[in-house]
Phi, psi and omega in degrees: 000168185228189161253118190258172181275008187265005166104342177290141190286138161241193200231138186288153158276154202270141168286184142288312177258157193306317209287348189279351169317321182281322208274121148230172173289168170295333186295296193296301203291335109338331153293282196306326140345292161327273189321304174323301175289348162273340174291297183274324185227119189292174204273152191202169211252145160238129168305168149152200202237106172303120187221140156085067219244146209177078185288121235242136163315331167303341204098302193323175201177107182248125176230220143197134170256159184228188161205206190284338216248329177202172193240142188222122182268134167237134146277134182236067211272147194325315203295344209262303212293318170340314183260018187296121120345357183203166167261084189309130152245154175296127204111328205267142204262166174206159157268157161221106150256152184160203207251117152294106182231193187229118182250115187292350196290327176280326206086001172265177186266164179174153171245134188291052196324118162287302165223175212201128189226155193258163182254127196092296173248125164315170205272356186260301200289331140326308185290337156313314191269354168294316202280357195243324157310306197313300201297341195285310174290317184314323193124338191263015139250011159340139153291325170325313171244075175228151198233112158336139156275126139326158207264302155264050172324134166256358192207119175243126180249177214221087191247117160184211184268149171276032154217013167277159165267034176279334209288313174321320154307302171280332152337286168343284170309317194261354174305282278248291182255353164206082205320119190253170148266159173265035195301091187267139226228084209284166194176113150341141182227359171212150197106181180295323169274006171307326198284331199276344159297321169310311202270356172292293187320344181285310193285333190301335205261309182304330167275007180269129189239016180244355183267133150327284193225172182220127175257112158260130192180198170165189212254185176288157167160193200298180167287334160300348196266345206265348200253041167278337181294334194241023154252157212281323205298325183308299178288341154289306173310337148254003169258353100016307219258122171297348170257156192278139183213144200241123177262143188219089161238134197050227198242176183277354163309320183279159191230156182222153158288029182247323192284357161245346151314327221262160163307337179193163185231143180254126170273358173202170188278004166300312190276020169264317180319278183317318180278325199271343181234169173237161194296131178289329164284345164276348147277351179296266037133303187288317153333291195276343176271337198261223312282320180302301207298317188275338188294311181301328175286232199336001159255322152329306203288305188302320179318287192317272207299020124294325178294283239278304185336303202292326153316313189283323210269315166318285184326298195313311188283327160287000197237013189293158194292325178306324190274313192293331186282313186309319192307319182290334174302292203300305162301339179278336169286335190287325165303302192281013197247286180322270180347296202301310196279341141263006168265314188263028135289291221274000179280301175339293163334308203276312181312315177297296202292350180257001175286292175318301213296282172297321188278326186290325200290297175334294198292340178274329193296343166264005207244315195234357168329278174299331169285316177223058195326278214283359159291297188007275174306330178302301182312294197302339154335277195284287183306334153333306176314269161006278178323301194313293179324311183273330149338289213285332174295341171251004167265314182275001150243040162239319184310316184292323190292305219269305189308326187288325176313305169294346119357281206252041141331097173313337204254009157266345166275309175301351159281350177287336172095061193225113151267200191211123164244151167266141157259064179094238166235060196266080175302127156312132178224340197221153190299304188346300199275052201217151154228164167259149182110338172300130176296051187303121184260116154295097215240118190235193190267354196262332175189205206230158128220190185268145187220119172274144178271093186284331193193131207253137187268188138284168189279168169283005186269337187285310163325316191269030162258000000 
């Protein structure tokens, strides 16, 4: 007998031997399996449980599916799984459509997946929340790597659709508070090829070395129209990106894995407007108080450094060379008065005593001479003393007089490098008296000259006002 595919036994051609009618290979009884099972059961979706979940270096994507009562083996080949939106783990309950077949080389049965659905949570929203741990654990919503908005941007560049009305929005607004240029990045912003124009537009603003900030975004709408903002090539590409960037997707209810990459997050592309410029009146505003802020400093400062000029103007004339040599002039006649006035004491002095000296000897001497021979001498002793002692005490404030007197020597400040100028024989204290075309005598300590007056200068303090 033989096997037909319709599951019925036919009768085998008869053999050499009687016994081979019954005997068939594994090869037949497997093929004719198949076929049964290919044949009988049309392609279809199975509920179950992922166990032994396993991605093949190939693409390829090896499982089992269960329930409480039996196990069913799945293929999951690269061409179909490309497009899976989430990552299947063990445990995860799913639907798998496809095809039941028989792979002969084991001989088991098994299904051949086509798609694949998570059981419970829609299949996008799986993929978010896979693609939004992965990314979380990497690091790429770190605050850490968030990037300043400028404050004052001059350049925006703009990635979205040039005919939606987010671009018309932002427009709006920044016309309204702060007029920037606009450099727009025309780009899909929902379908298959929205994310990699999004994440090209990124990159096209980053080789540009005149852009600020970067606004990515587009209006509300499902979560598919929303979700090129939400594939991975985006959010690398904005964490990548050397310029600061604000995602302004949809309404503010919605969230993206672009709105936690980014540098700042917007609920809508009006409100990225509004966050990326600042109100032209309130910089006006800002303006005018530093402008108020600085006039009160600088009028301050100028007050101090007026205070001060005058104090140093003050100093100056009291501490002038000029001023300071009179004071020495003036001491030294006050000196040379003293000096003059104790030289004729002590002449006054010596004349009384010898004056004293002869009237004692006339009047006494004959009286007390023989009498008081050894007072006498005794006397005359002690006025010897007497005399010496006060010589030397008037000698030695006459010494002291002549050293200070030498002191305050006019011809010792001019060794200091200080002159005395002359007009005839007139001292100079002041420019006033000075013309050009004048003869001036310079006095230095060691001698003197002639000087013509070629030019009269300002004072220097006048310079510095």
């Amino acid at each position: 007998m033989k096997l037909s595919d319709n599951g019925e036994t036919v009768q085998k051609e008869r053999g050499d031997n009687l016994f081979d009618e019954n005997i068939f290979t594994v090869s037949e009884i497997t093929s004719h399996i198949k076929n049964i099972l290919e044949n009988t059961i049309s392609a279809l979706w199975v509920k179950g449980e992922i166990s032994n979940y396993k991605r093949h270096s190939s693409g390829h994507i090896y499982f089992t599916l269960k329930d409480e009562n039996a196990s069913l083996l799945c293929v999951f080949f690269r061409q179909f799984n490309h497009y899976l939106r989430f990552e299947p783990e063990n445990g995860m309950e799913v639907l798998c459509y496809g095809k039941v077949t028989v792979y002969e080389r084991s001989g088991q049965y098994q299904l051949y997946v086509n798609q694949m659905r998570p059981l419970g949570v829609g299949e996008l929203e799986v993929a978010f929340r896979k693609l939004k741990e992965k990314l979380e654990a990497e690091g790429l919503f770190d605050e850490g790597h968030k990037r300043a908005i400028p404050t004052h941007p001059s350049k925006i560049g703009i990635v979205t659709s040039p005919t939606g009305a987010a671009i018309q929005d932002m427009k709006n607004v920044l016309s309204r508070r702060y007029p920037v240029e606009i450099i727009l990045y025309p780009a899909r912003v929902q379908g298959d090829s929205a994310a990699a124009e999004i994440a090209e537009g990124i990159r096209a603003f980053n080789k540009r070395d005149d852009i600020d900030v970067i606004i990515i975004g587009r209006g509300g709408g499902s979560i598919e129209d929303l979700w090129p903002f939400n594939e991975e090539i985006v959010a690398r590409e904005i964490f990548a990106s050397s310029i600061p960037i604000i995602s302004a997707v949809g309404h503010e209810t919605d969230f993206t894995i672009s709105d936690f990459v980014a540098d700042l997050r917007a609920p809508t592309p009006s409100a990225a407007a509004e966050l990326v410029v600042p109100d032209r009146t309130a910089v006006l505003s800002e303006l005018q108080s530093y402008a108020s802020r600085m006039e009160n400093i600088l009028y301050s400062q100028l007050q101090e450094q007026r205070m001060h000029c005058a104090e140093l103007t003050y100093k100056l004339e009291r501490l002038h060379p000029q001023q300071v040599l009179m004071q020495y002039y003036q001491r030294v006649d006050e000196l040379h008065s003293r000096l003059k006035n104790s030289l004729s004491y002590i002449t006054n002095i010596r004349f009384e005593l010898e004056e004293m000296k002869i009237k004692f000897l006339q009047s006494f001497r004959s009286i007390y001479l023989d009498a008081n021979r050894d007072a006498l001498v005794e006397l005359s002793s002690r006025l010897g003393q007497t005399f010496s002692k006060k010589y030397r005490i008037v000698r030695d404030d006459f010494l002291n007089l002549s050293a200070r007197l030498e002191e305050l020597n006019p011809l010792k400040i001019l060794k200091s490098g200080y002159t005395l100028t002359k007009k005839g024989t007139r001292i100079l204290n002041t420019i006033k008296d000075v013309a050009v075309e004048d003869v001036l005598t310079v006095h230095f300590f060691d001698g003197a000259c002639k000087c013509d007056v070629t030019e009269i200068l300002e004072q220097r303090e006048k310079e510095t006002q």
